[in-house]
ZAMARGU-4260 file (C-alpha; in steps of 0.2 Angstrom, whole numbers, plus 5000, padded with zeros to 4 digits):
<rodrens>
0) 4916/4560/5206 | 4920/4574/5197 | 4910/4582/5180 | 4916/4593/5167 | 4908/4602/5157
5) 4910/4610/5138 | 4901/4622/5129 | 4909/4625/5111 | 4901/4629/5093 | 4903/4617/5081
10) 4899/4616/5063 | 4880/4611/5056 | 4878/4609/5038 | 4862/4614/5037 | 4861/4629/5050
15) 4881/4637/5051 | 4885/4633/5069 | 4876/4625/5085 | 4880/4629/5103 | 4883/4611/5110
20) 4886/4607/5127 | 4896/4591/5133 | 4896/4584/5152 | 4907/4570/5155 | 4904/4564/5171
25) 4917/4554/5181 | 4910/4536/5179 | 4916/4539/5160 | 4900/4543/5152 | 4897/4558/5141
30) 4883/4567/5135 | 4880/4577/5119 | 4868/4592/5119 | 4864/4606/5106 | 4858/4620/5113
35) 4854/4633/5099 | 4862/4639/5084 | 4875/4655/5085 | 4885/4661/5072 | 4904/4666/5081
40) 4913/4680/5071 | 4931/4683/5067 | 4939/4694/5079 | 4948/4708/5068 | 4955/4725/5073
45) 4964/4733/5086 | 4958/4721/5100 | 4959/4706/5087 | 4969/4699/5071 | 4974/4711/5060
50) 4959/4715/5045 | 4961/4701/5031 | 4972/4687/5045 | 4955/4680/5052 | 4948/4666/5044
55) 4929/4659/5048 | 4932/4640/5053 | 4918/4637/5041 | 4933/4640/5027 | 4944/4631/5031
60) 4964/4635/5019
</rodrens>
């Protein structure tokens, strides 16, 4: 049986964006855990998107 696993942050209303984890394992059955809050920041610049291209996924177009 195999199980994956997915850490990803996802928006909360009340406190910007939690760190969940997801493990499905192979009889089909998932579970849902938050881990803590984070906030993730655009990546702009040299090693990312050029200053003014990055858009927060709070904000959506």
């Amino acid at each position: 049986m195999c199980t994956t696993r997915l850490v990803m942050p996802v928006a909360d209303k009340h406190q910007g964006q939690m760190l969940v984890r997801v493990v499905r394992a192979g009889n089909g059955h998932d579970t849902t855990e938050s881990l803590e809050p984070v906030r993730f920041v655009p990546l702009i610049g040299a090693p990312g998107w050029p200053q003014g291209d990055a858009q927060s996924p709070a904000d959506p177009p």
